[in-house]
Backbone as CSV, one residue per row, in Angstrom:
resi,resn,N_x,N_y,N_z,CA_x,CA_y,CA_z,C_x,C_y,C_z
1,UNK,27.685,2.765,-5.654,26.731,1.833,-5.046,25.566,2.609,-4.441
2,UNK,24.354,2.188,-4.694,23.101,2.823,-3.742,23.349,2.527,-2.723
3,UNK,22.659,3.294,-1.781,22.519,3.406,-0.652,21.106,3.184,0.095
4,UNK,21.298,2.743,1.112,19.576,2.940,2.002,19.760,4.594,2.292
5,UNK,18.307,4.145,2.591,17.708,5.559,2.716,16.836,5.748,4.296
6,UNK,16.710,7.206,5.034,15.833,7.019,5.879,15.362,8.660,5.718
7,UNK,14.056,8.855,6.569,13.810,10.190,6.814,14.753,11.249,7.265
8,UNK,15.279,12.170,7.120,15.879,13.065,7.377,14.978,14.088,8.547
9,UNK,13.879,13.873,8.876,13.066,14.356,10.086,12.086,13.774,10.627
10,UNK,11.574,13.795,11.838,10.136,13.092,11.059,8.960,13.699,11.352
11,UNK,7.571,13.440,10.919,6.639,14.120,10.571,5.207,13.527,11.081
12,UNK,4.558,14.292,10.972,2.855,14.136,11.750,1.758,14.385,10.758
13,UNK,0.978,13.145,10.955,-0.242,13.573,10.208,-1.232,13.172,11.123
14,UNK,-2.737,13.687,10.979,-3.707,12.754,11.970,-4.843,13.103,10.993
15,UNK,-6.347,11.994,11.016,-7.252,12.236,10.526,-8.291,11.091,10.768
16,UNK,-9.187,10.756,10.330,-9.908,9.974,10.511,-9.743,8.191,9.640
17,UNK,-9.356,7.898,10.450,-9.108,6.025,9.712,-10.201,5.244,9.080
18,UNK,-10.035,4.821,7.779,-11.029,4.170,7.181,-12.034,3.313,7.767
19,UNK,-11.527,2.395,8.676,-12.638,1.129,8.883,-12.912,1.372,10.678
20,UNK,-12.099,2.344,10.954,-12.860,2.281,12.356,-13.805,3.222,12.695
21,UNK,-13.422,4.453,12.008,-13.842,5.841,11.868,-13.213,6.431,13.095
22,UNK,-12.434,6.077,13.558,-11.851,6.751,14.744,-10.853,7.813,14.492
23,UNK,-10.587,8.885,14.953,-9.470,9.750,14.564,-7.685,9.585,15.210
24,UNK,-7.045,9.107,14.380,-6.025,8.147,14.080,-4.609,9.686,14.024
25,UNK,-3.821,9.232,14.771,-2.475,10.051,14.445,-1.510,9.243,14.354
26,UNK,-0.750,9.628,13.405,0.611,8.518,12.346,1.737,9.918,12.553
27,UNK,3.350,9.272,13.423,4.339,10.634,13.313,5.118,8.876,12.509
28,UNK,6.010,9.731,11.653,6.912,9.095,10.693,8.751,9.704,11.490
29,UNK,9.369,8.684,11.891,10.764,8.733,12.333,11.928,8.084,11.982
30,UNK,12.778,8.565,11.668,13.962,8.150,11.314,14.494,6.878,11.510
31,UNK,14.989,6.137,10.557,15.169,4.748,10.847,16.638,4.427,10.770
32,UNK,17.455,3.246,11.677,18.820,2.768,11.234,18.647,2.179,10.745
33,UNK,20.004,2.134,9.924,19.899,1.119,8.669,19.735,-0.372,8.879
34,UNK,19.119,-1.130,7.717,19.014,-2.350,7.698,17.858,-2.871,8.963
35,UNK,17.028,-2.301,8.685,16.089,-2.004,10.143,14.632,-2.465,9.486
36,UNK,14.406,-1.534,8.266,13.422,-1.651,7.131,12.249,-0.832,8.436
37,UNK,11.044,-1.215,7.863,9.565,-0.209,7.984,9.489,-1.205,9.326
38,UNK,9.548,-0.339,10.536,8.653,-1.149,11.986,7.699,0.189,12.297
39,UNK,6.577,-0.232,12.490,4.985,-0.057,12.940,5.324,0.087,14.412
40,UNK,4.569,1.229,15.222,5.090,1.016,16.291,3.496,1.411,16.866
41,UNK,2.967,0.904,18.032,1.586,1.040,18.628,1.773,2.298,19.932
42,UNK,2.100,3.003,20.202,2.559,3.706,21.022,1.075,3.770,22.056
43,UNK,-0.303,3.636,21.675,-1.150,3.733,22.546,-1.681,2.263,23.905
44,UNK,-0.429,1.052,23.430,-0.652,-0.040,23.829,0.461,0.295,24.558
45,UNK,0.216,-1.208,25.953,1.041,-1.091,26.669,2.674,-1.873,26.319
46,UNK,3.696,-1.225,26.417,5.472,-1.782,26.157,5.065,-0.652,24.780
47,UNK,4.452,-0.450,24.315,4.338,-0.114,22.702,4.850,-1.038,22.003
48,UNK,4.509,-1.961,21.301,4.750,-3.565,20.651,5.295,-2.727,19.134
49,UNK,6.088,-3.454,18.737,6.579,-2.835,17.067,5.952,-4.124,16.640
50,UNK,5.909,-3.697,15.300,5.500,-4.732,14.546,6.325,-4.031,12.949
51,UNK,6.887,-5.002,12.402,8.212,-5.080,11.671,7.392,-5.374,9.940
52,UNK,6.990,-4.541,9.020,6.443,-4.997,7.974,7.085,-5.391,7.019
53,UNK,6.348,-6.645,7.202,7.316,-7.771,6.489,5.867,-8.740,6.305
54,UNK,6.248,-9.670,5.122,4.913,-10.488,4.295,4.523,-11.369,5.330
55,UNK,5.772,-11.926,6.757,5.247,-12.759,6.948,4.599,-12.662,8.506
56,UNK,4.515,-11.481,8.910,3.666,-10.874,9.845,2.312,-10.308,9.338
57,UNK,1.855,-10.439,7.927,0.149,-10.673,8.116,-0.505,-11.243,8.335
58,UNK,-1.802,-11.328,8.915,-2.411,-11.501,9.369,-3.995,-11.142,8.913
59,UNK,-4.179,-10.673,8.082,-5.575,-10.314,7.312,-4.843,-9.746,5.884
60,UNK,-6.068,-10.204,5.159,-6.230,-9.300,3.667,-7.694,-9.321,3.289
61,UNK,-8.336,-8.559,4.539,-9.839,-8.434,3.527,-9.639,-6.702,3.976
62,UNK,-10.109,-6.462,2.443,-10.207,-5.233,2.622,-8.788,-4.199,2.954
63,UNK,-7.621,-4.604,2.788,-7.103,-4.016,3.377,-5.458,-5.088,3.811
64,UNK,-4.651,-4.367,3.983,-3.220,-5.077,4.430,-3.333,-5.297,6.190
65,UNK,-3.525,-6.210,6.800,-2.691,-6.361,8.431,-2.036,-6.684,8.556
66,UNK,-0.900,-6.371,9.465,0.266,-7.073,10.160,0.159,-7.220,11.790
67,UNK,0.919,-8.067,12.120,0.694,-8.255,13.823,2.285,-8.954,14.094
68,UNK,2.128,-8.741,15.038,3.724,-9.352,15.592,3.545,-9.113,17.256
69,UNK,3.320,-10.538,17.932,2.741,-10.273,19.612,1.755,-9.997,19.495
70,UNK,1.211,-9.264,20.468,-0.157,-8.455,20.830,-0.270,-7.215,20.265
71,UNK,0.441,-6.592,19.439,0.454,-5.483,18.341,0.511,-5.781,17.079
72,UNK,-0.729,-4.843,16.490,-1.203,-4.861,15.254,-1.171,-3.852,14.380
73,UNK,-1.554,-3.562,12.989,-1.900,-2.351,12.685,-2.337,-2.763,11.703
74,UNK,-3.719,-2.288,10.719,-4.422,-2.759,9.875,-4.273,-1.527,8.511
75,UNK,-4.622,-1.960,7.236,-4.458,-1.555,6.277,-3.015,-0.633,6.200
76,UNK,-2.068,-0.829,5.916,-0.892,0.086,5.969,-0.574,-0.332,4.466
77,UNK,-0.915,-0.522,3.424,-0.585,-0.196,2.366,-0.465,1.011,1.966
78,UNK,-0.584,2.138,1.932,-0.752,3.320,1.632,0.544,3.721,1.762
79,UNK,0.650,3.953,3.102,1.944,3.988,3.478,3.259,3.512,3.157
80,UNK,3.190,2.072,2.968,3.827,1.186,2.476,4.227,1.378,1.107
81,UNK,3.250,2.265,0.211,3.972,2.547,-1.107,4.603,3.590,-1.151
82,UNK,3.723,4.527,0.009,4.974,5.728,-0.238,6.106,5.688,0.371
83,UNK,6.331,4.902,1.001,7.925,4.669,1.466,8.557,3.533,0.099
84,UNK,7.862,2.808,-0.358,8.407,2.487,-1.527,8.958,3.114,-2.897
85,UNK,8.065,3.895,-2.884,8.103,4.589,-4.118,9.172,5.611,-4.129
86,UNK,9.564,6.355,-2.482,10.502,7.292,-2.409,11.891,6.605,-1.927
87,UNK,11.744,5.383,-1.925,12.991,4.702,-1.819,13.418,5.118,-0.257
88,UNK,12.812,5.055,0.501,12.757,5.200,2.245,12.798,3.471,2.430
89,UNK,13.675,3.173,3.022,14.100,1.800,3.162,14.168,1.335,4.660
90,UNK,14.252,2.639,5.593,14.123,2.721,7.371,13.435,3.394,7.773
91,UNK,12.602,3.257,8.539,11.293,4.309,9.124,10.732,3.658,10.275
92,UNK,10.590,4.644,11.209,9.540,4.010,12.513,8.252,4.796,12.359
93,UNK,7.351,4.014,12.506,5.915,4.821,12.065,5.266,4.704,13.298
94,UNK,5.322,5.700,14.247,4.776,5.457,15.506,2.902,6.231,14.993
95,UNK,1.816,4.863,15.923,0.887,5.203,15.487,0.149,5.416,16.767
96,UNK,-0.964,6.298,17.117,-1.596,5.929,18.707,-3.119,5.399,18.319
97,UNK,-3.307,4.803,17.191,-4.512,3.040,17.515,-4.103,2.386,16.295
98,UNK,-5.070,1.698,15.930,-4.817,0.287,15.161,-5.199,0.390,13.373
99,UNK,-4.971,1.727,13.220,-5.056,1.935,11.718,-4.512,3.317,11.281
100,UNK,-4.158,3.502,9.788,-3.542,5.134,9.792,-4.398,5.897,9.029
101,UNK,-4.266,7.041,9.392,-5.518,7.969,8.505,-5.855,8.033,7.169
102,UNK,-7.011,7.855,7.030,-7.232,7.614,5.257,-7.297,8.778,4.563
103,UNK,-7.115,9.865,5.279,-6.904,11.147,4.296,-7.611,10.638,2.963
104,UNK,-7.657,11.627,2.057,-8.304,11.803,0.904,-8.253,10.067,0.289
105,UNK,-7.369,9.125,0.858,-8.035,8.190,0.477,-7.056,7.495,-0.877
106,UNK,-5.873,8.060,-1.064,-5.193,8.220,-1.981,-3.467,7.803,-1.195
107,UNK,-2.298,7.236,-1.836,-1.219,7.558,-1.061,-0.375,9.028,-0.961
108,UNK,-1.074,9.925,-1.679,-0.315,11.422,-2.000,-0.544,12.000,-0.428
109,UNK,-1.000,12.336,0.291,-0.483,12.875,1.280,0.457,12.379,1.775
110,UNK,0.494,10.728,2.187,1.691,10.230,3.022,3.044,9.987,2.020
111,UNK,2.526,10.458,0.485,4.190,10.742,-0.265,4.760,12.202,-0.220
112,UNK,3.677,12.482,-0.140,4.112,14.447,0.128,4.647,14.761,1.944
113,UNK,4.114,13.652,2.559,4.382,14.083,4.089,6.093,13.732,4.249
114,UNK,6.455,12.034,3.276,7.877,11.740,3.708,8.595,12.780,2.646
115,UNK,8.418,13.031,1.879,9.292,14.415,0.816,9.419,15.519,1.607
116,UNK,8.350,15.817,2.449,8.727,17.077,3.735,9.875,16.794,4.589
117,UNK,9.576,15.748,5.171,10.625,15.354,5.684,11.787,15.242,5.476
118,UNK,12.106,15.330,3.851,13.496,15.096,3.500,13.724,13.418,3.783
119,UNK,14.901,13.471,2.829,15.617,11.917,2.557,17.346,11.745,3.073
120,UNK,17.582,10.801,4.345,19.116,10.838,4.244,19.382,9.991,3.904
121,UNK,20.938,9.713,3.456,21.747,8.468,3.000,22.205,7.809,3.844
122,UNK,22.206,6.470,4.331,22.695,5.922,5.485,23.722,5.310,4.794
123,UNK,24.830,4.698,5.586,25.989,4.065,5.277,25.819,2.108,5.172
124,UNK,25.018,2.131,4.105,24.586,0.751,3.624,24.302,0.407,2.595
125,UNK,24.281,-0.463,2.057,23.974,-0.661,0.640,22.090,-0.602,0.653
126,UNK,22.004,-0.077,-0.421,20.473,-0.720,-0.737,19.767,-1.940,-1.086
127,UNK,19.183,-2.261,-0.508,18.211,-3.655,-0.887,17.295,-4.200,-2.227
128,UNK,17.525,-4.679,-3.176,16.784,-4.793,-3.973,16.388,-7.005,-4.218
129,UNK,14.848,-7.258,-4.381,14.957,-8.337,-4.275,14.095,-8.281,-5.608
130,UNK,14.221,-9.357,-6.202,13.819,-9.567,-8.101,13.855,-11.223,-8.004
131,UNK,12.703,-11.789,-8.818,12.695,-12.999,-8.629,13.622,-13.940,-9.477
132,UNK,13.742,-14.702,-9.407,15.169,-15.665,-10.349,14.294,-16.121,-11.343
133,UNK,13.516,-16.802,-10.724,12.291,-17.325,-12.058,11.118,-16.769,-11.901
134,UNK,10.794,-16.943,-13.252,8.812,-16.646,-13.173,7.956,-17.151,-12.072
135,UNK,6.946,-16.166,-11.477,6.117,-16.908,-10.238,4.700,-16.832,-10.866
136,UNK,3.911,-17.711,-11.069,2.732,-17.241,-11.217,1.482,-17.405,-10.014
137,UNK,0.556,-16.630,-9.429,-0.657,-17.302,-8.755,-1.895,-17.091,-9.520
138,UNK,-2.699,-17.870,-8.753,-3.947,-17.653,-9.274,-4.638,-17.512,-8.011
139,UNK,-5.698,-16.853,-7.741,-6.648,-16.780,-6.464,-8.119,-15.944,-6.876
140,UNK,-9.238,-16.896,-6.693,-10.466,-16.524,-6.882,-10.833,-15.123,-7.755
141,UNK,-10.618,-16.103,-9.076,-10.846,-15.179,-10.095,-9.501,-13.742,-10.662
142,UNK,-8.606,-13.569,-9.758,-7.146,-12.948,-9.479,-5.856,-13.703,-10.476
143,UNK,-5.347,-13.501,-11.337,-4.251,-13.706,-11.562,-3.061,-12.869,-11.685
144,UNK,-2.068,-13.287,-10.916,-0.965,-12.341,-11.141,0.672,-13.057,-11.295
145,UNK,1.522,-12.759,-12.399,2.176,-13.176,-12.787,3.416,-12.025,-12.600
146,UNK,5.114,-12.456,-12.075,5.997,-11.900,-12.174,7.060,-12.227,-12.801
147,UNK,7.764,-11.626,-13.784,8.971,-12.219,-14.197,10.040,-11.520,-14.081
148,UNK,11.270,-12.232,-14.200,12.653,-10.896,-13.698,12.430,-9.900,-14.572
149,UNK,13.011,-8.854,-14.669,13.092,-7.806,-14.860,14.722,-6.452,-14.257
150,UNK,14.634,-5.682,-14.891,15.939,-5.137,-14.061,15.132,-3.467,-13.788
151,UNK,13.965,-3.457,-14.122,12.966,-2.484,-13.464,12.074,-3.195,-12.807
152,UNK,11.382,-2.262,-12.294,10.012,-2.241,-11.753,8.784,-1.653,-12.254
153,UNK,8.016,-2.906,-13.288,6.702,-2.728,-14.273,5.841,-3.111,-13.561
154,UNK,4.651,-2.529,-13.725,3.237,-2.973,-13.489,2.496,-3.004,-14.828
155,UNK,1.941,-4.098,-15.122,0.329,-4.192,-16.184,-0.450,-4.582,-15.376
156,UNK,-1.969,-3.689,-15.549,-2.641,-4.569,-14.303,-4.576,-4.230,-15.100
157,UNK,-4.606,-4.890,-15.160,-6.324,-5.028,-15.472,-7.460,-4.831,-14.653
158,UNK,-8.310,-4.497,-14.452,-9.364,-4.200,-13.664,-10.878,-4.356,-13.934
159,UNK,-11.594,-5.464,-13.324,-13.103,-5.285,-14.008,-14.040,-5.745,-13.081
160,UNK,-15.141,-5.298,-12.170,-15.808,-5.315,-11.234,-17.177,-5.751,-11.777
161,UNK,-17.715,-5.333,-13.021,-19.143,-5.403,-13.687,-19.844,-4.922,-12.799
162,UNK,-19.540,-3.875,-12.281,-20.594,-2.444,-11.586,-20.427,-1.591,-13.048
163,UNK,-20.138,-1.146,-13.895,-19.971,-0.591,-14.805,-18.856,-0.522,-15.717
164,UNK,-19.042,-0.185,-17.428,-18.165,-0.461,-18.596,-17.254,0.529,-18.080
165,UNK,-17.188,1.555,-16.993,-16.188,2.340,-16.893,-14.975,1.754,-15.909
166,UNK,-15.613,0.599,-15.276,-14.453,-0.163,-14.122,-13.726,-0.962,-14.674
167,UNK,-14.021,-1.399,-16.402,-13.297,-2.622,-16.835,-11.964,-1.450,-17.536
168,UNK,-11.204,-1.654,-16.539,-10.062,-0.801,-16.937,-8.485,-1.133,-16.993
169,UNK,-7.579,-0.471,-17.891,-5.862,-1.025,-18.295,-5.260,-0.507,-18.188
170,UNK,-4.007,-0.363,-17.311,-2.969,0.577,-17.204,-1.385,-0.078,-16.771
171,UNK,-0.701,0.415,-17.489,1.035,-0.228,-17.513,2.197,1.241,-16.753
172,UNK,2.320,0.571,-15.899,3.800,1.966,-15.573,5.017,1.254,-15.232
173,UNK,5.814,2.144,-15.497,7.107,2.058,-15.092,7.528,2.386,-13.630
174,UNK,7.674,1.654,-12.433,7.506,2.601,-11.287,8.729,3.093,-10.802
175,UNK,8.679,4.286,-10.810,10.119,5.264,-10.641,8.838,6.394,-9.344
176,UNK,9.653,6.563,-8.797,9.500,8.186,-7.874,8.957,8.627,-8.575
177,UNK,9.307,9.332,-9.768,8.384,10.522,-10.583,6.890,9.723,-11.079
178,UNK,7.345,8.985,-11.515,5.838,8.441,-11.925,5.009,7.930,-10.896
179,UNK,5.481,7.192,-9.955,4.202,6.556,-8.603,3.826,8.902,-8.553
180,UNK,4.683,9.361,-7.891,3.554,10.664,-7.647,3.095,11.251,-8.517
181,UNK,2.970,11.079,-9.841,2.504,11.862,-11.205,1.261,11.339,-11.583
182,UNK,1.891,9.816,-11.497,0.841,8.933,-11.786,-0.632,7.840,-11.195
183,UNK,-0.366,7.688,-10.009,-0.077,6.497,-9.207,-0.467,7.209,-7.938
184,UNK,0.638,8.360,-7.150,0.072,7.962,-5.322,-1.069,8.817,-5.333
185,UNK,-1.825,9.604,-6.864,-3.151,10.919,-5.832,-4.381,9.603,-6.313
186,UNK,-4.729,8.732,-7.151,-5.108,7.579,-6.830,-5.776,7.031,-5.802
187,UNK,-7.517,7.185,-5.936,-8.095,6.854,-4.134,-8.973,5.467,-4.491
188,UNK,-9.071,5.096,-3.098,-9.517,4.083,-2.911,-11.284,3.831,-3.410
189,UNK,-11.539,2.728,-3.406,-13.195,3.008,-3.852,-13.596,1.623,-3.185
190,UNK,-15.618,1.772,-3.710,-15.712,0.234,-2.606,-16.932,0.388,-4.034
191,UNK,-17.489,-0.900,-3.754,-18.398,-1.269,-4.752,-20.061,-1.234,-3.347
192,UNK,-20.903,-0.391,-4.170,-22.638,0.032,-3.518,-22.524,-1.315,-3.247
193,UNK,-23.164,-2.620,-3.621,-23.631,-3.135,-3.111,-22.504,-4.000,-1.962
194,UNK,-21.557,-3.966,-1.273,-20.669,-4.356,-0.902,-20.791,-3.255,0.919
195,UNK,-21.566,-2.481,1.021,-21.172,-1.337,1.692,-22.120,-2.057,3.150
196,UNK,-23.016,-2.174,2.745,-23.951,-3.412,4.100,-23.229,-4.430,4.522
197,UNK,-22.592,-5.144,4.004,-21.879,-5.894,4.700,-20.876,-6.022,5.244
198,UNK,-19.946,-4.928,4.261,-18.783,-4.379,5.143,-19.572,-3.171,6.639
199,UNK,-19.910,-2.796,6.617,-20.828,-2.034,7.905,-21.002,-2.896,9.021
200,UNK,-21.550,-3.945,8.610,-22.149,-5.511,9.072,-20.742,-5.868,9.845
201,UNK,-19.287,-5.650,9.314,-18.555,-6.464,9.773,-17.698,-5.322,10.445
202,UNK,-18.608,-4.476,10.573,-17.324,-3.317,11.157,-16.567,-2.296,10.677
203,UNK,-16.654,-2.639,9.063,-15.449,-1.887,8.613,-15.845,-0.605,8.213
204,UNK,-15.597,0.333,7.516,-15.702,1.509,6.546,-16.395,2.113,7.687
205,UNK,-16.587,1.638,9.126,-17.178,3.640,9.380,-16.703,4.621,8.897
206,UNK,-15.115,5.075,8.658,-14.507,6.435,8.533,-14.954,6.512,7.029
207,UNK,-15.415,5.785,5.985,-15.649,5.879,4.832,-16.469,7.081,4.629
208,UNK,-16.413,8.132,3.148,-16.938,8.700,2.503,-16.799,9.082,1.505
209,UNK,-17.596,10.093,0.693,-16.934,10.960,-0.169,-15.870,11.043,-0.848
210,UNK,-15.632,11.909,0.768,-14.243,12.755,0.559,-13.554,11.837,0.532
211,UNK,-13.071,10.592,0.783,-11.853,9.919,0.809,-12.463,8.229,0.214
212,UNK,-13.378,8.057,-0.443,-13.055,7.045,-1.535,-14.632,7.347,-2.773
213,UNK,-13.928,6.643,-3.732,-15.201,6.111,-4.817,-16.201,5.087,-4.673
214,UNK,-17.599,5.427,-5.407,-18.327,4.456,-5.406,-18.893,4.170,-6.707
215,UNK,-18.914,2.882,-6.761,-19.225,2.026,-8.038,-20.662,1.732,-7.486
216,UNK,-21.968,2.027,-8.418,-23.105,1.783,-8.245,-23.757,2.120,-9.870
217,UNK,-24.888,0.687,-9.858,-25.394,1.178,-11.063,-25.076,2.050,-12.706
218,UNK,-23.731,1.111,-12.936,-23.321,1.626,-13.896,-22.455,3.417,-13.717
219,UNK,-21.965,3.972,-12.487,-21.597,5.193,-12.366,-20.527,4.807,-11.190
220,UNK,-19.504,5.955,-11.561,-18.245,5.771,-10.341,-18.957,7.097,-9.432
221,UNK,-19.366,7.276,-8.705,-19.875,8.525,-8.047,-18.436,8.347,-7.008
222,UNK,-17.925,10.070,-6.817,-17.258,10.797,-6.024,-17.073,12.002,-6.147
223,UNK,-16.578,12.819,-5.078,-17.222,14.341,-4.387,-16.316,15.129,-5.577
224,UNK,-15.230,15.049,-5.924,-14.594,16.085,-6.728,-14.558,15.418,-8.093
225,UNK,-15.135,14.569,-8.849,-14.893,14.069,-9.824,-13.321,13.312,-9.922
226,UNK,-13.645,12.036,-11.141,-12.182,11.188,-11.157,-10.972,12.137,-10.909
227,UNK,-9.758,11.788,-10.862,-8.616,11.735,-11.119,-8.176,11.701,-12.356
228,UNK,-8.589,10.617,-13.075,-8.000,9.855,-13.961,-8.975,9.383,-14.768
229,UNK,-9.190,9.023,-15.556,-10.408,8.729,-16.075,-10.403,6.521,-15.721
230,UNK,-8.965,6.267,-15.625,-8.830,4.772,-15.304,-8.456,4.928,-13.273
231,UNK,-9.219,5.774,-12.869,-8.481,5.937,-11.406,-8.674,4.579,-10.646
232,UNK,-9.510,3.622,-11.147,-9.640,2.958,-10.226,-8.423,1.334,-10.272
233,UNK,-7.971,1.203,-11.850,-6.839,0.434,-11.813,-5.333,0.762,-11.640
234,UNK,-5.565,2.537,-11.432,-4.269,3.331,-10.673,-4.353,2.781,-9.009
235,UNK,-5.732,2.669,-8.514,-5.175,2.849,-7.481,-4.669,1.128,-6.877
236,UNK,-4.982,0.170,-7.810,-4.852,-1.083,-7.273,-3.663,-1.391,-7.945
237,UNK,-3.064,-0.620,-8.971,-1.353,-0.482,-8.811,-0.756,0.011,-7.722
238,UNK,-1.202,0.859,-7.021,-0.817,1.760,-5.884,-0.777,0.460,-5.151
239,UNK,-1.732,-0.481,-4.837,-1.981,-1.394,-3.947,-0.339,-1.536,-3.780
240,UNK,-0.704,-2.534,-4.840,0.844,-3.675,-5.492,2.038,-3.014,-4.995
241,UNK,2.378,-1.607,-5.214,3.514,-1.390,-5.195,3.927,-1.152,-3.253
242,UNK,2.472,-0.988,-2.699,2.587,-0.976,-1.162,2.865,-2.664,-0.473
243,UNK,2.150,-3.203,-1.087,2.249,-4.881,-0.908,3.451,-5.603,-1.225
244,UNK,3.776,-5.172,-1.839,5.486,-5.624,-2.760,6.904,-5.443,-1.803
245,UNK,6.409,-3.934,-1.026,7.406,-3.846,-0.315,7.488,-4.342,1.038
246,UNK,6.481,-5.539,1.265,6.383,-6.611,2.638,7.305,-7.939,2.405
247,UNK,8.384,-7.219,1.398,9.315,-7.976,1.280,10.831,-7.760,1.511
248,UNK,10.528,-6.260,2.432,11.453,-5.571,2.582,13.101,-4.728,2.112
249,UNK,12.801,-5.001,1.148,13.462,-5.011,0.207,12.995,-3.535,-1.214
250,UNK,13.798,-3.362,-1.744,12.926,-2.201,-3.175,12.945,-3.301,-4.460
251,UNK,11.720,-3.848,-5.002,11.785,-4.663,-6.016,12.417,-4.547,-7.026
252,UNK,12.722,-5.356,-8.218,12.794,-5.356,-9.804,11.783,-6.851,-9.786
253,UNK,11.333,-6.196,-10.950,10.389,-7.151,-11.864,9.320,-6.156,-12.044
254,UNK,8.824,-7.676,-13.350,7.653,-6.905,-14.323,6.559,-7.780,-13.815
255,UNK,5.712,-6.617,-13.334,3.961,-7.769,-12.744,3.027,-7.350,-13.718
256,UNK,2.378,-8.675,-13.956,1.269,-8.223,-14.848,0.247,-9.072,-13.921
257,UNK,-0.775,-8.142,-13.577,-1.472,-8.170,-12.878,-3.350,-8.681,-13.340
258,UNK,-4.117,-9.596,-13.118,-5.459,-9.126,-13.669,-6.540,-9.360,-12.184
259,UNK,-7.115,-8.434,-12.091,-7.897,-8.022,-10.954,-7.264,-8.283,-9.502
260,UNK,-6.355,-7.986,-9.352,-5.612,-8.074,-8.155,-6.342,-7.541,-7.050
261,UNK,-5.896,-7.816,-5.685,-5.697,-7.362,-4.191,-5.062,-8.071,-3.517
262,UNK,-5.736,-7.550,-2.127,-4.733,-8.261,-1.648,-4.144,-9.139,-1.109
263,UNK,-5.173,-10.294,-1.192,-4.748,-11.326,-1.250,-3.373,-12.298,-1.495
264,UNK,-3.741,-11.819,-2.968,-2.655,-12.269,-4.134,-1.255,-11.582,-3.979
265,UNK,-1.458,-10.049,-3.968,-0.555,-9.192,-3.294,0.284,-9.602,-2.615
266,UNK,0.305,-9.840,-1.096,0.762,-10.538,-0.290,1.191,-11.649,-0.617
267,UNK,0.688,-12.870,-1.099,1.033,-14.176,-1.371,2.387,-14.144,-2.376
268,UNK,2.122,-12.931,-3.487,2.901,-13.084,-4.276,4.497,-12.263,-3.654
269,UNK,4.325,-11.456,-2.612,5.514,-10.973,-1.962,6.049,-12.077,-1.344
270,UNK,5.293,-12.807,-0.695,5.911,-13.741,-0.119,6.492,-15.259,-0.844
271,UNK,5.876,-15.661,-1.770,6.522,-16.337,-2.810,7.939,-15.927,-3.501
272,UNK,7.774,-14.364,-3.292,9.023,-14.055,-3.822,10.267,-14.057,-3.404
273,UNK,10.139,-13.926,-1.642,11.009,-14.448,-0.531,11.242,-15.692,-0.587
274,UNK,10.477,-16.547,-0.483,10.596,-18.042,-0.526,11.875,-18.441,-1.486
275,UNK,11.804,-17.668,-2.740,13.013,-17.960,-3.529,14.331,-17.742,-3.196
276,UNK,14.153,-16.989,-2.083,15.880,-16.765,-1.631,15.801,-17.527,-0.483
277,UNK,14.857,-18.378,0.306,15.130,-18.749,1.639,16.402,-20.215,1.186
């Protein structure tokens, strides 16, 4: 029988956070079983946890929130896949503000940070949730469709019309080896004309370069050149597989995805709960 899983140490990263630009420190700690991913605010007062799970969000622009009380923490997808992907099923993610560092912008540091840490076996079974029937949504221009499965597939499509290089296709199998081979060095990007108004609303100060892509005028401009030559529908698999696990649980099923976020993301984790309530 599998087992849950938790950190075997835990670990520190700090850097500058995407939408506040503030410099953000994330330590990763050992979890009991049957506990799943709690968020912990350590710079607020009681330090409020907040328990990630589909039905403690609270935003999807731009980004994953959760809240639970007067504690929050914004965009934690990143995170969220690399504890997915390494099959980390308990974790306390103590953070000191309201977002985690966007490092290069990609989930590979925070999959390379919990692999430092090591993996233990706790005395529990593992969690896996797979839908009974087909779910489909649709959301503004977004479709995404799941059916059982006894893996975990992604097909996912991508097309922005900033350029013939964004209309992009990619299918994986998601296993450990492949999310980090394939999948977590994968960075985030924003579309030029999109960047004034997100500014406008607050978000992307910590944005650059170094830690995402830009779609302008027919060109993906970024500081070290692609990844991938499809990096940008890698990384909105990356999304999915961080969003998926706000169901607390390690999935099966096959998603076929066309222009996803996270919207749909979310909705569709939580549809998928609904089937067992």
């Amino acid at each position: 029988m599998e087992k849950q899983h938790t950190t075997q140490k835990s670990a520190y990263v700090s850097g500058i956070a995407l939408h506040t630009g503030a410099r953000a420190g994330l330590r990763i700690l050992p979890g009991e079983a049957n506990t799943g991913i709690i968020f912990r605010r350590i710079d607020m007062p009681d330090q409020p946890e907040i328990p990630a799970l589909a039905q403690n969000v609270t935003d999807v622009r731009r980004g994953t929130t959760i809240a639970c009380g007067k504690g929050f923490v914004v965009t934690v997808e990143h995170v969220m896949a690399a504890f997915h992907a390494a099959q980390i099923d308990n974790a306390v993610v103590e953070m000191d503000g309201p977002e985690p560092p966007i490092l290069d912008g990609s989930a590979l540091p925070y999959y390379e940070m919990i692999i430092e840490a090591g993996k233990t076996e706790l005395d529990a079974p593992a969690r896996y949730i797979a839908p009974k029937t087909p779910i489909f949504l649709e959301f503004r221009g977004t479709k995404m469709v799941i059916f059982p499965c006894e893996e975990f597939k992604i097909d996912c499509i991508t097309s922005f019309g900033e350029t013939i290089l964004d209309t992009q296709y990619y299918e994986q199998t998601i296993t450990e080896e492949n999310f980090a081979r394939e999948l977590a060095p994968a960075r985030t990007f924003v579309q030029f004309r999109d960047l004034k108004q997100l500014l406008a609303m607050g978000l992307v100060k910590g944005g650059s370069l170094d830690n995402a892509a830009i779609l302008h005028e027919g060109a993906i401009i970024c500081k070290e050149g692609l990844r991938y030559p499809n990096e940008i529908v890698r990384h909105k698999m990356l999304d999915i597989v961080g969003d998926m696990f706000l169901t607390g649980c390690r999935l099966k099923g096959h998603i076929i995805a066309v222009k996803p976020g996270h919207p749909t993301n979310v909705q569709l984790a939580g549809a998928i709960l609904k089937q067992y309530c």
